[in-house]
C-alpha positions as CSV (number, residue, x, y, z in Angstrom):
1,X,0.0,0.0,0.0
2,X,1.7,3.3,-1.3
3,X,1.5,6.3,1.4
4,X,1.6,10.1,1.0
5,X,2.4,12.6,2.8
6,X,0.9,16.8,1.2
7,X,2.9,19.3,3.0
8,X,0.2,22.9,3.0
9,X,2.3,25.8,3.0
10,X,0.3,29.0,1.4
11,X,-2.0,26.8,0.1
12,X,-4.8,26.1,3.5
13,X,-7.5,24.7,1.7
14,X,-9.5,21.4,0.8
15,X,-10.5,22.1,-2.7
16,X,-9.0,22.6,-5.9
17,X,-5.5,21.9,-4.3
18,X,-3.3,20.2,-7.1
19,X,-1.1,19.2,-4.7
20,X,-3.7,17.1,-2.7
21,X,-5.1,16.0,-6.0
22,X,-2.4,14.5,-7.7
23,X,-1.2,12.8,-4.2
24,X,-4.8,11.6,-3.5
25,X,-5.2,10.2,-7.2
26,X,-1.7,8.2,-6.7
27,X,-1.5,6.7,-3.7
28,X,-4.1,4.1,-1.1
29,X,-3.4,6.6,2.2
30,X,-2.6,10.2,2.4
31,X,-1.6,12.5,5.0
32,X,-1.6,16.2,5.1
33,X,0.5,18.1,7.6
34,X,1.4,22.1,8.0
35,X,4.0,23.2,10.3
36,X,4.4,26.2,12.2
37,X,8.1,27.1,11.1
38,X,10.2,28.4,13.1
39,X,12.6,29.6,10.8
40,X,10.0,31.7,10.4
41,X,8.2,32.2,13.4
42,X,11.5,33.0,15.3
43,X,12.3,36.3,13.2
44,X,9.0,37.7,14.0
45,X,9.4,40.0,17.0
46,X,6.1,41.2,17.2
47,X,4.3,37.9,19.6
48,X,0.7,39.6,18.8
49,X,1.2,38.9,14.9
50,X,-2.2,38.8,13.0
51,X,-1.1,36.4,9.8
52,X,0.1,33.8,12.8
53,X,-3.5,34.3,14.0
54,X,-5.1,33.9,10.7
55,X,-2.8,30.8,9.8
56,X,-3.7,28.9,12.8
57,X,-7.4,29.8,12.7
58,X,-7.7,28.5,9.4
59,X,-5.6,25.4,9.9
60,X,-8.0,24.9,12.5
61,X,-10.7,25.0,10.2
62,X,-9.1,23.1,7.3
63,X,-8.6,20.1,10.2
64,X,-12.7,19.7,11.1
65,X,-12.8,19.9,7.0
66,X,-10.1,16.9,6.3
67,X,-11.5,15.4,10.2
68,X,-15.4,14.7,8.5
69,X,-13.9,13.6,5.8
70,X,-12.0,10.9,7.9
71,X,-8.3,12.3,7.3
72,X,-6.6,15.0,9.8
73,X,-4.2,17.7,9.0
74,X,-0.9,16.8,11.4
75,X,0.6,20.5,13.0
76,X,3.3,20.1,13.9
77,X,5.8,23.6,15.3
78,X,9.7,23.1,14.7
79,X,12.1,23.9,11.4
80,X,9.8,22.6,8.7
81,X,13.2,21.9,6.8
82,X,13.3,19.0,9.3
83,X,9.9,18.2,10.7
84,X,8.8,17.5,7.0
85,X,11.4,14.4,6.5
86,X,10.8,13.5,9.8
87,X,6.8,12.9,9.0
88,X,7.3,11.1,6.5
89,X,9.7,8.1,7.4
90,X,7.3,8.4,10.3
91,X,4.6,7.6,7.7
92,X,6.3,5.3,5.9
93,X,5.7,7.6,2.7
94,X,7.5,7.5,-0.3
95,X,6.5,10.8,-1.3
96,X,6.1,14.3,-0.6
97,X,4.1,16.5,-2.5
98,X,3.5,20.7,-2.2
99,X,3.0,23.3,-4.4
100,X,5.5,25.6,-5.6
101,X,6.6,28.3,-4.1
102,X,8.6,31.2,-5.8
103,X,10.4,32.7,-3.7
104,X,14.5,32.7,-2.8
105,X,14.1,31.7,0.5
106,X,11.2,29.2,-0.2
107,X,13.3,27.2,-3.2
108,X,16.6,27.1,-1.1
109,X,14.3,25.4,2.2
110,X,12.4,23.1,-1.2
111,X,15.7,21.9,-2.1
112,X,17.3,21.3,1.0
113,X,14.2,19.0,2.1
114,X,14.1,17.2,-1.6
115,X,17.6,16.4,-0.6
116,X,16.7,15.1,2.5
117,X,14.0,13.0,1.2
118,X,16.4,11.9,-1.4
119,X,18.7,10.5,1.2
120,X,15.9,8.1,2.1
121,X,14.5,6.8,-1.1
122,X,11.8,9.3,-0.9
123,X,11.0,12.0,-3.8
124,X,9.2,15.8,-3.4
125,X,7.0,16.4,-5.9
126,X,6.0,20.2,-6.5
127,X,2.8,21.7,-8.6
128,X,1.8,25.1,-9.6
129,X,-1.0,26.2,-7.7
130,X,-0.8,29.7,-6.2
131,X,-0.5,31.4,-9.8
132,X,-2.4,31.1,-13.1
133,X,1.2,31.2,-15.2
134,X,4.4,30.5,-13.3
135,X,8.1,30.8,-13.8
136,X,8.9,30.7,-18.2
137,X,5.1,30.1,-19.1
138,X,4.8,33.4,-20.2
139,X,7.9,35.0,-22.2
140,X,8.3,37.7,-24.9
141,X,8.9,36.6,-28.4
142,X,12.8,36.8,-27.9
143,X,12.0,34.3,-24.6
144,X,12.8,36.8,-22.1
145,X,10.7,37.7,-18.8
146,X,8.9,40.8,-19.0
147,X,9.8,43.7,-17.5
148,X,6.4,46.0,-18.1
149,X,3.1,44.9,-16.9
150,X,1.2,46.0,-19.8
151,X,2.6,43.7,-22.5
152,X,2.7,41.3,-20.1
153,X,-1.2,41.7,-19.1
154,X,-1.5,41.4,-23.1
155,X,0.3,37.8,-23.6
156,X,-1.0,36.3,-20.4
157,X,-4.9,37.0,-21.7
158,X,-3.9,35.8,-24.7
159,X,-3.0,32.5,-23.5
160,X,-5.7,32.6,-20.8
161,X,-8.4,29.6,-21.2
162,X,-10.6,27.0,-19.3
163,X,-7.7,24.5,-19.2
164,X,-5.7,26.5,-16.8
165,X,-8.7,27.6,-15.3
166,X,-9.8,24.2,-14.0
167,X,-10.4,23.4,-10.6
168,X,-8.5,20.0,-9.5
169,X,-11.2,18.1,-7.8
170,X,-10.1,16.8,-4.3
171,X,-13.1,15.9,-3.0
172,X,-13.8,13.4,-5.5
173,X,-10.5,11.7,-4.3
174,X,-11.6,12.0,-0.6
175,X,-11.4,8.0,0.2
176,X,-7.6,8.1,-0.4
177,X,-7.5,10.4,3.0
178,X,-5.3,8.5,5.8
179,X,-7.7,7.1,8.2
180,X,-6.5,8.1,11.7
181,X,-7.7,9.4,14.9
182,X,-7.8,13.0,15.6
183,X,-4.8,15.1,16.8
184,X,-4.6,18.3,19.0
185,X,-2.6,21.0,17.1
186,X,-0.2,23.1,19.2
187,X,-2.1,26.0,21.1
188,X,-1.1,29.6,20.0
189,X,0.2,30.5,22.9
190,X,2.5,27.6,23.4
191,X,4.0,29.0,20.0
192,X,4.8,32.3,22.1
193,X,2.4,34.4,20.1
194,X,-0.9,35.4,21.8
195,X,-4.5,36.7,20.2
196,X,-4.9,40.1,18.4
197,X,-7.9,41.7,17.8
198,X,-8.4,39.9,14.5
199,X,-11.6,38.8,16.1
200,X,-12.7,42.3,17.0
201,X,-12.0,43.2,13.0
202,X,-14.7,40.1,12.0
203,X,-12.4,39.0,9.6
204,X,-13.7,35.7,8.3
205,X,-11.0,32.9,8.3
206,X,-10.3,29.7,7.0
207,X,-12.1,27.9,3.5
208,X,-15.6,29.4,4.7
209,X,-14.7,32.9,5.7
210,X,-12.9,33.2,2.2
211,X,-15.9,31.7,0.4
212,X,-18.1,34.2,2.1
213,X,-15.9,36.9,1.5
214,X,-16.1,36.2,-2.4
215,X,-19.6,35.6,-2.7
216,X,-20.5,39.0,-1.4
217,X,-18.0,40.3,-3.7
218,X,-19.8,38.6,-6.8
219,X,-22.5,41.0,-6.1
220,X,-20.6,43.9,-6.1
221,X,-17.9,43.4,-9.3
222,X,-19.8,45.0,-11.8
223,X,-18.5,48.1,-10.1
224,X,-15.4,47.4,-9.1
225,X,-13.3,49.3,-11.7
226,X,-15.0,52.3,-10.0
227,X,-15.4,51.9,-6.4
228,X,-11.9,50.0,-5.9
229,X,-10.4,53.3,-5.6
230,X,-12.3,55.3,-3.0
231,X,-11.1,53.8,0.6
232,X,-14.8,55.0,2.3
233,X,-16.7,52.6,-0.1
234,X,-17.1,48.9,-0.1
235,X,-15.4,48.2,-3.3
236,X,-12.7,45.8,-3.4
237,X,-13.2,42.0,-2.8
238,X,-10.6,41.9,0.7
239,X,-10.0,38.7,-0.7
240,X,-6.1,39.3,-0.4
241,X,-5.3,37.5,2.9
242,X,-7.1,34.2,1.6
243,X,-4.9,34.8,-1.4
244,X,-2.0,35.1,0.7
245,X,-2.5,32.2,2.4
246,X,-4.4,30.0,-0.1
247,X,-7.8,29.6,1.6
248,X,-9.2,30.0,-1.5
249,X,-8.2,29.2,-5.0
250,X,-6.4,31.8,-7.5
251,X,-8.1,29.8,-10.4
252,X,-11.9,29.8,-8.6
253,X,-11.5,33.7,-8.5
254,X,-9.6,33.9,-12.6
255,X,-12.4,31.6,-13.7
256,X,-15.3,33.7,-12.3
257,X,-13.1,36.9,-13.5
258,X,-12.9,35.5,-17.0
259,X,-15.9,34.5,-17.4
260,X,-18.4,38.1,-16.5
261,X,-15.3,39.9,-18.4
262,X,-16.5,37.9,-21.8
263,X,-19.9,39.5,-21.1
264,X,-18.8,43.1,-20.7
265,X,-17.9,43.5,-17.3
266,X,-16.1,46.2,-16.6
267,X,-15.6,45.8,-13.0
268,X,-14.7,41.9,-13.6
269,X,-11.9,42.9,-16.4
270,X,-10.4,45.3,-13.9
271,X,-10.6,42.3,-11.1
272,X,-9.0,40.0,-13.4
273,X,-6.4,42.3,-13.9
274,X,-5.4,42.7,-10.7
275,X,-5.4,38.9,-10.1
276,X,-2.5,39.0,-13.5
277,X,-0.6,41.9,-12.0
278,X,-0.2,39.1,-9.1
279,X,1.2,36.7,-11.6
280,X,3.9,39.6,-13.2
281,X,5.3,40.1,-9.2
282,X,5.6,36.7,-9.0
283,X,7.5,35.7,-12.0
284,X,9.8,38.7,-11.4
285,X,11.0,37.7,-8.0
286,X,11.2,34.1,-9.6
287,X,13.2,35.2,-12.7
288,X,15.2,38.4,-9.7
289,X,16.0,36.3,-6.8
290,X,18.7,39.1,-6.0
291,X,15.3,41.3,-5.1
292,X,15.0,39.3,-1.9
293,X,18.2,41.1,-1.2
294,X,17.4,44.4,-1.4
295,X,18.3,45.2,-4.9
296,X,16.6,47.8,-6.9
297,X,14.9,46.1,-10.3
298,X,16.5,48.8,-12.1
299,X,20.4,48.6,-11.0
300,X,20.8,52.4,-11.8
301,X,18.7,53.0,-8.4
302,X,20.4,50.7,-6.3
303,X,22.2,53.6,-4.7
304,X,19.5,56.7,-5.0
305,X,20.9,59.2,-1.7
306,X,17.8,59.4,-0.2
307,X,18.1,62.1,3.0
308,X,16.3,59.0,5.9
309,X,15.2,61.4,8.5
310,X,14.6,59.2,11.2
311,X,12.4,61.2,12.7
312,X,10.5,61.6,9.7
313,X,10.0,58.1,8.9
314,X,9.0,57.5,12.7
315,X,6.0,59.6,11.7
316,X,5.3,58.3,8.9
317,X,5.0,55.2,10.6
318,X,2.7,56.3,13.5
319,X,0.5,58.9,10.9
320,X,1.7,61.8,12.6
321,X,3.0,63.0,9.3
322,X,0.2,66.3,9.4
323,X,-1.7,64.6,6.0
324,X,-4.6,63.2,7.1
325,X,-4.6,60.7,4.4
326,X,-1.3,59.5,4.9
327,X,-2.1,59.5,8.3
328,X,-5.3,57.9,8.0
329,X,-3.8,54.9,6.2
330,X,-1.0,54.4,8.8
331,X,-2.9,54.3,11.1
332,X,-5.8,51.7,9.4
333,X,-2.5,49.6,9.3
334,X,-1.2,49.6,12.0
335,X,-4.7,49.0,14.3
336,X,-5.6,46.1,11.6
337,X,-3.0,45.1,10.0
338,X,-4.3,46.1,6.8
339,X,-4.5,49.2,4.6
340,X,-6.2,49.7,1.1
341,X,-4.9,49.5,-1.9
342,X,-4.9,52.7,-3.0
343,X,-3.7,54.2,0.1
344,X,-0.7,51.3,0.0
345,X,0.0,53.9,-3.2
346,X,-0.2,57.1,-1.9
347,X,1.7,56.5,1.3
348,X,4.5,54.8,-0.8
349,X,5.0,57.6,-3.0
350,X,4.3,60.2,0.1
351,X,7.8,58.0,2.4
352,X,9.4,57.7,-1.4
353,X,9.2,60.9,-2.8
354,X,7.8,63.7,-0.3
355,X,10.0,62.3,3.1
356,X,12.7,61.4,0.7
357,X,13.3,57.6,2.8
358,X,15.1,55.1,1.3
359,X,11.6,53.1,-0.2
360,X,13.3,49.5,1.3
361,X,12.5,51.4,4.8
362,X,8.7,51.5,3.6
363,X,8.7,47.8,2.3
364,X,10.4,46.2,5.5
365,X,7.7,48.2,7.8
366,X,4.7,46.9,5.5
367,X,6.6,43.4,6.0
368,X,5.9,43.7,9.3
369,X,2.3,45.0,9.7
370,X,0.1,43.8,6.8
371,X,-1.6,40.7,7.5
372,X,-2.1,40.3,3.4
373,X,2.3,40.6,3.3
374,X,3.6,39.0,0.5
375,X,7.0,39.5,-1.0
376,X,6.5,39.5,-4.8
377,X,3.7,42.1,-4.3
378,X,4.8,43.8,-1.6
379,X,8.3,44.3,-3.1
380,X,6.8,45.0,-6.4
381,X,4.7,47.6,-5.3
382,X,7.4,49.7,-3.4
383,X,9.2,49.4,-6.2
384,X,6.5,50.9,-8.5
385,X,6.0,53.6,-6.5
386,X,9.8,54.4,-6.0
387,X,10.3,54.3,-9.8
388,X,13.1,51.6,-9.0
389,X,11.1,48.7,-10.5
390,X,9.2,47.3,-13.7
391,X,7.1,50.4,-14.9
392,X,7.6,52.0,-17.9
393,X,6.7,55.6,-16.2
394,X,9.8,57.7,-15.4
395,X,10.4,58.5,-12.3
396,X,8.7,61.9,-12.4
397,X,5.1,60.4,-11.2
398,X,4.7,61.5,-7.5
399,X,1.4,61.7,-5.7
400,X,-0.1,64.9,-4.4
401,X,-1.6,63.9,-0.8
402,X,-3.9,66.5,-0.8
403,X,-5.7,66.0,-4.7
404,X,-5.3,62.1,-3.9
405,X,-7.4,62.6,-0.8
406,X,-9.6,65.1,-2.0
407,X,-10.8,62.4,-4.7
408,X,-10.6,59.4,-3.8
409,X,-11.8,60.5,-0.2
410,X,-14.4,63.6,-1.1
411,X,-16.5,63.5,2.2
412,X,-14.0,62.8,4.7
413,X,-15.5,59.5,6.0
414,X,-12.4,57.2,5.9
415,X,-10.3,60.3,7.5
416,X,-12.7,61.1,9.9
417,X,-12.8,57.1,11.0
418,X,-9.0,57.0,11.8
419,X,-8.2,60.5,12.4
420,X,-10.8,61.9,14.5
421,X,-9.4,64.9,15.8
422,X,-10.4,65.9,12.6
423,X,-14.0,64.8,13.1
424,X,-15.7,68.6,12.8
425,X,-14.2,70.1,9.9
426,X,-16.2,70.1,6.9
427,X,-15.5,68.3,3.9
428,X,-13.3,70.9,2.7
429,X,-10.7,71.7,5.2
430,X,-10.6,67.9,6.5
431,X,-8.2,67.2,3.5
432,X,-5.2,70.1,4.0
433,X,-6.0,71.6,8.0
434,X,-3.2,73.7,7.6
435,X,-5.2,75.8,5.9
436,X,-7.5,76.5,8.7
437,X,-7.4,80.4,9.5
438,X,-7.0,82.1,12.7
439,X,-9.5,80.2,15.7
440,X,-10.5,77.3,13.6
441,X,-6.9,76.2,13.6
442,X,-6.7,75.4,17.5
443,X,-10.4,74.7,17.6
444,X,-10.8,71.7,20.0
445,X,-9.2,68.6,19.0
446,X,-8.3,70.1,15.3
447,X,-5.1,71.6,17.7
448,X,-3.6,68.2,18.8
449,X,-3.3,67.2,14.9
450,X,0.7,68.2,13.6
451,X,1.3,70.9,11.1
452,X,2.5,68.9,7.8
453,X,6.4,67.9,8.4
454,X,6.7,69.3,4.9
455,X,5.7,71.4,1.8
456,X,4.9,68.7,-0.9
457,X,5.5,71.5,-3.8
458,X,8.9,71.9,-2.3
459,X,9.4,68.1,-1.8
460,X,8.5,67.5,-5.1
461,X,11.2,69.3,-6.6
462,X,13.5,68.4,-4.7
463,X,12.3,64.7,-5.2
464,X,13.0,65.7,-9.1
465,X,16.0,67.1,-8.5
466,X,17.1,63.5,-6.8
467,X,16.5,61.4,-9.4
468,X,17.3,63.7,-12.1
469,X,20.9,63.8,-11.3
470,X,20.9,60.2,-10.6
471,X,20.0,59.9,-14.3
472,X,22.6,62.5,-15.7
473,X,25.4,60.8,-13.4
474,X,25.1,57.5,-15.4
């Protein structure tokens, strides 16, 4: 009788799992395990971390899901370099089977435990299953990786169809499951990490809270190229911690995407779009692995002498910075762990180009805090809005604060929720204070906000003036 063992990494569901499928469909008795790395866990300083929170509620979940179904999912907390060969001479199983993942860090740990495995006669097996196109799947004519979304966004719709669309169906495959009693998973706390108010947020967790999540969503796209950019509105799908974390599959979301954009949807084009920009991160850091490092996509940046006033960046960080909308969306992020998309823009280009800090400041704090963190996006995003990575707009595109927040914020309402000193001024003044004259200035509350650390026409020049001489130095 042939035995299994799936290892979940970023990939915490029951459904349309290739891994599980292709393990399920080969072999009489197959175990799933996930463990808690330490490797990982150990470089976290922050013990309240939401995404540790999210993981193990959603493990949780996946275990009653695999549990009914007669299997378990084995936790286990220790170097997953070592616990995974470990399970599986435990298990007697042969092989090993995960899904890819594309990052430096994650291929160097993949091919130290293949080499373990190897040692003992067993083989890792590793499918594509976070992304719709991976690694050389999608090359320019010459076979090179792109370098600029847009062509990129072209080729990749142009190979799009319902064969890479196609859900893997695990649960058809469910009698292959490894019959065995149910097994306590480590407690949170024995991990050193304790609860955060991710319960107070009602984030829904595991396979049903991202289900739940996209369903409401479904009635929404048709106006999600429009209402995805205001921060007030209920526009986007808040589907990107599932993603993160795989509670829910990149192809279930693509196919629905695909299929309301052959209809006309606008909202569902844009969607899909955003799911393909996800792809282009991801083949970059696979085809950049020196990214991981630090390094600027564009070498001729690597070295950019950005003025890192500490004391700046420190209120950047707390939204102290006197902008209500950069202050706003600091502090959205830092009480839970996530800020939206547009405002991940504007406070990027506001560190980048207003502050003048080093933008690898701004990417390691976002490391830290967002519960949605991923490295491909997170990296690539910083990067756009530094003018350092793959965009084919010079570096001369730099966010005004105040016009950003005066449209995509036009009432005040997502200021007003995470900067309430500001809570009586009208829908004017609530975007630039500064301007308030005379009394109104130190009215109540409006007093304890800071005057703007700097003068963004100023800044902006002198933001020019940075990279311009960067350029002519070459």
């Amino acid at each position: 009788m042939s035995n299994a063992l799936v290892w979940l990494r970023r990939d915490l569901r029951a459904d349309d799992h290739a891994a599980l499928y292709y393990a399920l469909r080969q072999h009489q008795h197959v175990s799933v395990a996930f463990v808690f790395d330490t490797d990982i866990l150990n470089r976290l300083t922050d013990k309240q971390d939401r995404r540790v929170e999210f993981i193990w509620e959603s493990v949780r979940a996946l275990k009653a899901v695999l549990q009914q179904a007669g299997g378990d999912v084995l936790v286990r907390y220790g170097c997953a370099a070592e616990e995974i060969p470990r399970l599986a001479v435990q298990l007697h199983a042969s092989d090993v089977y995960a899904n890819r993942d594309y990052e430096p860090v994650a291929i160097a740990r993949d091919a130290q435990v293949a080499e373990l495995l190897a040692s003992t006669g067993k083989t890792l097996h590793l499918f594509k299953d976070q992304v719709l196109f991976e690694q050389d799947e999608v090359l320019t004519q010459a076979g090179k990786p792109y370098g600029v979304f847009t062509p990129y966004k072209n080729a990749h719709l142009a190979k799009l169809n319902a064969f890479y669309l196609r859900a893997y169906p695990v649960k058809k495959y469910f009698a292959s499951l490894a019959r065995c009693a149910p097994e306590p998973m480590p407690a949170l706390e024995s991990m050193g990490f304790s609860r955060t108010n991710l319960h107070e947020m009602r984030l829904p967790v595991g396979l049903a809270g991202a289900q739940q999540l996209f369903n409401d969503f479904l009635q929404r796209i048709d106006e999600y190229h429009e209402a995805r950019n205001f921060p007030a509105v209920k526009g986007v799908s808040y589907l990107s911690v599932h993603l993160r974390f795989g509670t829910i599959s990149i192809r279930q979301l693509a196919r629905a995407a695909f299929q309301l954009m052959k209809t006309g949807n606008a909202g569902a084009a844009t969607w899909l779009s955003e799911l393909i920009w996800r792809d282009f991160y991801f083949q970059i850091v696979y085809h950049r692995p020196d990214l991981q490092q630090g390094s600027a996509y564009k070498a001729d940046y690597n070295q950019l002498p950005f003025a890192n006033n500490a004391d700046w960046f420190a209120a950047w960080c707390e939204g102290r910075t006197g902008f209500p909308i950069v202050d706003a969306a600091m502090r959205q992020l830092n009480q839970t762990g996530y800020m939206h998309n547009r405002l991940r823009m504007v406070v990027a280009s506001f560190l980048v180009k207003d502050l003048l800090i080093d933008w690898r400041w701004g990417e390691r704090y976002f490391a830290e805090r967002l519960i949605d963190f991923d490295f491909a996006a997170n990296n690539g995003g910083w990067q756009w809005a530094a003018s350092t990575g793959c965009d084919a707009q010079p570096y001369f595109r730099i966010f005004n604060p105040q016009s950003q927040s005066e449209k995509f914020d036009p009432q005040g309402k997502f200021i007003r929720k995470y900067v309430p000193e500001l809570m009586a001024l009208d829908n004017k003044a609530i975007h630039a204070p500064w301007q308030l004259k005379g009394d109104r200035l130190f009215a109540p509350k409006v007093g304890d906000y800071p005057l703007p650390l700097v003068d963004h026409a100023r800044q902006r020049a002198l933001a020019l003036s940075l990279y311009k001489n960067n350029v002519n130095q070459k």
